[in-house]
C-alpha positions as CSV (number, residue, x, y, z in Angstrom):
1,X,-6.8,-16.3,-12.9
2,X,-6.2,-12.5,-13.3
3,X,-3.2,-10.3,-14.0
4,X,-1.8,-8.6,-10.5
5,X,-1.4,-5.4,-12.2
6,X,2.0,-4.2,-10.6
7,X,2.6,-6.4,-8.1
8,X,5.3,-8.6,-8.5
9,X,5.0,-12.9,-8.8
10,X,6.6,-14.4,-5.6
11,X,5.6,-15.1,-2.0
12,X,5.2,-12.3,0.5
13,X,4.9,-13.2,4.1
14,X,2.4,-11.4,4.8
15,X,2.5,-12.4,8.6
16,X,6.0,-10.6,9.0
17,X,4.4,-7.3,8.4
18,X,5.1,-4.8,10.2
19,X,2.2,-1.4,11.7
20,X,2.6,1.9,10.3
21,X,4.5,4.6,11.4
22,X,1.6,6.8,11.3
23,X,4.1,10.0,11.5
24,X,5.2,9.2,8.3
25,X,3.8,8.9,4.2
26,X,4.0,5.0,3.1
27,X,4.5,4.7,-0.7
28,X,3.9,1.5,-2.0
29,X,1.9,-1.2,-4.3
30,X,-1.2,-2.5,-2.4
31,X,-0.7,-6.0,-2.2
32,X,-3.8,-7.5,-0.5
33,X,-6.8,-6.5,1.1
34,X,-8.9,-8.3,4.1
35,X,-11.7,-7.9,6.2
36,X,-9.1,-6.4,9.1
37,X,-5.7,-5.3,7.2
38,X,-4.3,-3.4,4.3
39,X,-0.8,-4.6,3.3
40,X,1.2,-2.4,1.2
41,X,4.8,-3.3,0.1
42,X,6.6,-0.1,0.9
43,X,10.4,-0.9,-0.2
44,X,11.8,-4.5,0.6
45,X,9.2,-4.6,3.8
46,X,5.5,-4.5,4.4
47,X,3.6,-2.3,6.3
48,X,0.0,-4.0,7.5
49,X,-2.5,-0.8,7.9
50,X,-5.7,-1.2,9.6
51,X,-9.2,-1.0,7.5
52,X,-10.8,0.2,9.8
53,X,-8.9,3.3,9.6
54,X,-9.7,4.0,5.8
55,X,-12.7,6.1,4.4
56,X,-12.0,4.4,1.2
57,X,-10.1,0.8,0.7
58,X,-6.9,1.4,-1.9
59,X,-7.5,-1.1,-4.6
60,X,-4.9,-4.4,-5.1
61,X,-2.4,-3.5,-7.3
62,X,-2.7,0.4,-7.3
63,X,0.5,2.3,-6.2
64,X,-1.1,4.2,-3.3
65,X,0.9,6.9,-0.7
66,X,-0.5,6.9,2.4
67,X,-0.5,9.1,4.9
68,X,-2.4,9.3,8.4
69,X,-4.5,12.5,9.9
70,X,-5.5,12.6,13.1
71,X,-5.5,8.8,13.0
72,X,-7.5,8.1,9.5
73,X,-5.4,7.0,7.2
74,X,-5.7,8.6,3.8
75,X,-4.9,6.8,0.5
76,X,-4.0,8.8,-3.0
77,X,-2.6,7.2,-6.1
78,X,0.9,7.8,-7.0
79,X,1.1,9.8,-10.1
80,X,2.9,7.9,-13.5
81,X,6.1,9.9,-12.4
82,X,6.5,8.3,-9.7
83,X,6.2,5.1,-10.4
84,X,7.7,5.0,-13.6
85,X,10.3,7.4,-12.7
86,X,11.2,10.6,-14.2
87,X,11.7,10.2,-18.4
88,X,13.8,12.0,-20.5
């Protein structure tokens, strides 16, 4: 068994998951990755993005914003600031 990186132990239901707004930026951890779906815990909820729609999978475990263009969706990695918030 392998460490999850960032992503939390517990059970995520995965089949509550809700579509993108695709008018909007998703920041999140990438929770898990199938043939069809990208889930991505963005706040308390989970947002199920389509493959299909990626030029390049987010990995599991990666802190990814995602955003959409002209229907692709476009994956970066949050930077340490972010996801660490800001030190002092």
């Amino acid at each position: 068994m392998e460490k999850a990186g960032p992503v939390k132990p517990g059970i995520y239901n995965l089949y509550l998951a809700s579509p993108p707004d695709k008018t909007k930026t998703h920041d999140g951890v990438i929770l898990h990755v199938d043939r069809d779906s990208v889930f991505q815990q963005v706040g308390k909820n989970v947002v199920k993005h389509d493959r299909v729609d990626f030029a390049k999978t987010p990995s599991i475990g990666s802190h990814s914003s995602i955003t959409y263009d002209q229907g692709k969706a476009i994956a970066s990695t949050a930077s340490h600031a972010l996801i660490r918030g800001v030190l002092r």
